[in-house]
N, C-alpha and C positions, 0 to 999 in steps of 0.2 A: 338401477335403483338410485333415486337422490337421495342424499345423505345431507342432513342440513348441518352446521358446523357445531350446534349443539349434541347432536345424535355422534359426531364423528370424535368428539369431546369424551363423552361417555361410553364409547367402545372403547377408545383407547386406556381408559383409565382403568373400565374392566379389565383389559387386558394387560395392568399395571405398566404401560407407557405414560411418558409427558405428553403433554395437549402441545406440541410448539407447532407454531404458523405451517411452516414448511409440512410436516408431519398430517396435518390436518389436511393442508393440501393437495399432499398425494392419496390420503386415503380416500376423498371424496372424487376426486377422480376417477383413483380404480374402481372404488364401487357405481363407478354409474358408466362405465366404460361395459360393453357386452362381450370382452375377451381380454384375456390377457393382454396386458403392454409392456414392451420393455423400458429400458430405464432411456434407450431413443425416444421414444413415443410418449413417455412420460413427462420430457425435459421440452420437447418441440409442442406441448401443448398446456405448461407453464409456461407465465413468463419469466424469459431468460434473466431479465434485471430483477426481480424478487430473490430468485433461487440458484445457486450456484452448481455444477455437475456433480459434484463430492455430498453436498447434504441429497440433493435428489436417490441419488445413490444408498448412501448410508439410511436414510430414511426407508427405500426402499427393501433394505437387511435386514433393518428392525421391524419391519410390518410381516416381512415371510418368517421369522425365529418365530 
């Protein structure tokens, strides 16, 4: 499923998250990904110079709580 950054905007905020870059990032990702990815698979398919291992990560904590 594509997820445009407005629609990924407004999930997050239902789900009383902030909208930040990074955060938005991954969640359009996962949702258009057909399976699970780890936070490998997630970091080697952003790019490295936007995003750093630590918010990938933490992003990725606060999307599964």
């Amino acid at each position: 499923m594509d997820l445009s950054k407005q629609e990924a905007r407004e999930w997050l905020k239902s789900a009383g998250l902030r909208s930040t870059i990074p955060r938005i990032a991954v969640l359009r990702l996962l949702a258009q990904s057909d399976c699970p990815l780890s936070h490998g698979e997630v970091l080697a398919q952003l790019d490295p110079d936007d995003f750093d291992q630590a918010t990938i990560y933490r992003n990725l904590v606060r999307l599964v709580d």
